[in-house]
N, C-alpha and C positions, 0 to 999 in steps of 0.2 A: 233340439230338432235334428233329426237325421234323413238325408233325404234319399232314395233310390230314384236315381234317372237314367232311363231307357230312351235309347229315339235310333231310329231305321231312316234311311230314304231309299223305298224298292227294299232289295233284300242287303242293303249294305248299313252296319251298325254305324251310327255317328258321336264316338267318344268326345271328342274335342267338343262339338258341340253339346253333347250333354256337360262338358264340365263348365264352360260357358257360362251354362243355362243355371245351375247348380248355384255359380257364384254368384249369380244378381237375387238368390231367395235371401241372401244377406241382407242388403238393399231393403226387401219386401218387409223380412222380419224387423227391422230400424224402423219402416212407417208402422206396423203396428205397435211398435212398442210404447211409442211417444202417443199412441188414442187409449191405452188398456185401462185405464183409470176411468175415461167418460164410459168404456165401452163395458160397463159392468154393471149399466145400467139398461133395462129390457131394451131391443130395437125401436119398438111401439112409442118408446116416448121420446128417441131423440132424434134431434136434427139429420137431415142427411148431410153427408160428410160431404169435401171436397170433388166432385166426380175424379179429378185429376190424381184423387190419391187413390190408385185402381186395386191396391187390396184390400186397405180398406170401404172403401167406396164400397166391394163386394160383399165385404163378410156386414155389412148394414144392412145391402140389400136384400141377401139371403136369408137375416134370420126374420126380418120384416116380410119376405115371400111366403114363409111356411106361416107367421103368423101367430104362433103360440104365443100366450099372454108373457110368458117369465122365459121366454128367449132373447136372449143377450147375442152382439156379434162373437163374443168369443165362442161361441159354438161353431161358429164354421170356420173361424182361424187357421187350423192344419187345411183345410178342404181351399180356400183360400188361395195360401201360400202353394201350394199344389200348383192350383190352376194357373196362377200366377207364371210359374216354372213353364209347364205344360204350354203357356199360349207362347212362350219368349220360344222355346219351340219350334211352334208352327208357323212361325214369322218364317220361318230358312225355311218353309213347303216340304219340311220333313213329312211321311206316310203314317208314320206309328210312332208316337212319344206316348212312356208311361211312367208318369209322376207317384212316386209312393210317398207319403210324409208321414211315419210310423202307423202304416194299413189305412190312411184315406188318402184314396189314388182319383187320380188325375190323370183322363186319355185323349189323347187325340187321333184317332183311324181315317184314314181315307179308305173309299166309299168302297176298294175292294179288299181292305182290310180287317182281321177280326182277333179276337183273344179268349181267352178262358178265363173267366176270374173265379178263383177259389174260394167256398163260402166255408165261413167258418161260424158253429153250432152256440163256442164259448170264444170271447174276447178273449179269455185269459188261458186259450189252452191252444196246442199248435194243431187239432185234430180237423181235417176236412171234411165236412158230411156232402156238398153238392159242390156241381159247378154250371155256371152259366157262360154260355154263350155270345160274345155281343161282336157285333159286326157293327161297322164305318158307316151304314146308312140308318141305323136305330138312334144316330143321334144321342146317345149316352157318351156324357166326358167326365163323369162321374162316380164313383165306386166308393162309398165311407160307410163304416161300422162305428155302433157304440153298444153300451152293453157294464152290467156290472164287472167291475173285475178290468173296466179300461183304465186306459191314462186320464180319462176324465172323470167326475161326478156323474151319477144315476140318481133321477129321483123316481126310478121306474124298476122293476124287479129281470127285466130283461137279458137271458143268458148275452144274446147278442140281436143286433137289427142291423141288417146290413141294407141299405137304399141305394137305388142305380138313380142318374138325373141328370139333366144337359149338362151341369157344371158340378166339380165337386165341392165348392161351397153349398151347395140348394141342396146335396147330400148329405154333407157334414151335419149342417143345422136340423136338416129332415132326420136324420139318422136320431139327433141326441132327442128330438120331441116326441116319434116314435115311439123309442125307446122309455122316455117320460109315460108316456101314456098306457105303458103296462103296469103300471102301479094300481093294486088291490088292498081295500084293508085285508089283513090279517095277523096273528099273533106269530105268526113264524118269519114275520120282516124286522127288522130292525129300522129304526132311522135316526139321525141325530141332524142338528141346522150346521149345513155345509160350512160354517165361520167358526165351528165348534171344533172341528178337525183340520182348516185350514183358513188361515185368518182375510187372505188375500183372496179368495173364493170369489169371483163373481156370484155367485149363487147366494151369498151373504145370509140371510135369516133362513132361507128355504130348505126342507128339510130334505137332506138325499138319504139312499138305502147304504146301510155298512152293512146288513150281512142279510143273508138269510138261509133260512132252516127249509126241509122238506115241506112242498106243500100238498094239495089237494088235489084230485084230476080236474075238481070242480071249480076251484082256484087257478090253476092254470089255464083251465080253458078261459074265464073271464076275461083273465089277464091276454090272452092272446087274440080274443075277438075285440077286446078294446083297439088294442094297438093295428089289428087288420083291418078294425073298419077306418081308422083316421087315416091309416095308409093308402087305403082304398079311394077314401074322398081325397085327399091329395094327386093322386095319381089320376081321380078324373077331372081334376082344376086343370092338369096337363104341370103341375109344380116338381111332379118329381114321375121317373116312370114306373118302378114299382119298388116292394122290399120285402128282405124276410126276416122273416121272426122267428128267432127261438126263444122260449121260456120253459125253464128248466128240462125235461125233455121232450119236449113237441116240436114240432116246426111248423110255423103256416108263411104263406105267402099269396101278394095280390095277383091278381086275374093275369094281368099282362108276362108274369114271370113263367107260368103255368108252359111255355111251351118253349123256353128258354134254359130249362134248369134240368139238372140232368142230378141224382142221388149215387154216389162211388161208393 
């Protein structure tokens, strides 16, 4: 885990406080370590955890919020730990903390505060295609990408899906279902069962993407109205506020981003 942490009160940086904050994700990462074993089993079928144990407690909650059948808590783990960081925080009434846990970040803004987040087209490439806008009263604490080519499994063909949402756990998890959901047959995917390439995989029998070949316009579009419309119904449950999609090279994005998002 590496974390980047930012935090302001007014226009004065607060280092000490962020290293503070920084040192209790220790802490965080020790309660999830000692759940990862039950937790590598869907949300859908297990018990809710202790409320008192507040990261895990979350990352239960979150992947049970989005709802997907084979979402597991560790999908929102990094998103999680974030927020976790990010609330220890806003406990000191700091104006701006911004939690990075390698690219799912974690904000907190007061109401006249705002930022840029940088949308990236490929998880696995440093190139910026847009950026968004989010200000202190849209109620976004949340910013996570997933995507082939991340630190995590894909069982979906998605360059990248980046999802904005109250918290960056209900991003994280939203992000990896997403992204799930851009999976198309075709002979230019690859796939193999995620316990094939890694034995300890949460994802266990189910099958993720190792690679894939050029596909079709006609293919991609499938693939990108699948993952728009499930983003869409997400974001009118009020689960997540929107996201974008790139697959291979398209971009789409839901309704609510449309006047947020600016193309560089």
């Amino acid at each position: 885990m590496r974390l980047l942490v930012q935090a302001w009160q007014g226009d004065q940086p607060r280092g000490k406080d962020c290293v503070s904050a920084a040192r209790k994700s220790i802490e965080f990462l020790e309660q999830v370590a000692f759940h990862v074993p039950k937790f590598k089993a869907p949300a859908s079928v297990l018990e809710e955890p202790n409320p008192g144990l507040s990261v895990v407690h979350e990352m239960w909650s979150a992947a049970k919020t989005i709802e997907a059948p084979d979402l597991t808590p560790m999908a929102a783990v990094a998103g999680a730990i974030a927020d976790a960081v990010a609330d220890e925080l806003h406990q000191r009434s700091l104006t701006k903390i911004i939690v990075n846990n390698g690219g799912d970040i974690a904000v907190r803004l007061g109401t006249t505060e705002s930022i840029h987040a940088a949308i990236r087209p490929r998880v696995d490439h440093a190139h910026i295609s847009h950026s968004i806008l989010i200000e202190g009263s849209m109620n976004i604490g949340g910013i996570c990408t997933s995507g082939l080519g991340g630190r995590s499994f894909t069982r979906g063909i998605a360059s990248a899906v980046t999802v904005l949402a109250k918290r960056a756990s209900l991003a994280d998890a939203a992000a990896t279902a997403i992204a799930n959901a851009t999976y198309i047959k075709s002979p230019s995917i690859k796939r193999s069962p995620a316990l094939s390439i890694d034995p300890s995989s949460d994802l266990k029998d189910l099958d993720i993407t190792i690679s894939l070949a050029p596909l079709s316009e006609d293919e991609v579009g499938l693939a990108l109205t699948q993952a728009a419309s499930y983003a869409e119904m997400l974001a009118s449950m009020d689960k997540i506020f929107g996201a974008v999609i790139t697959v291979w090279d398209r971009t789409a994005w839901t309704s609510k981003i449309e006047n947020i998002i600016v193309a560089l």
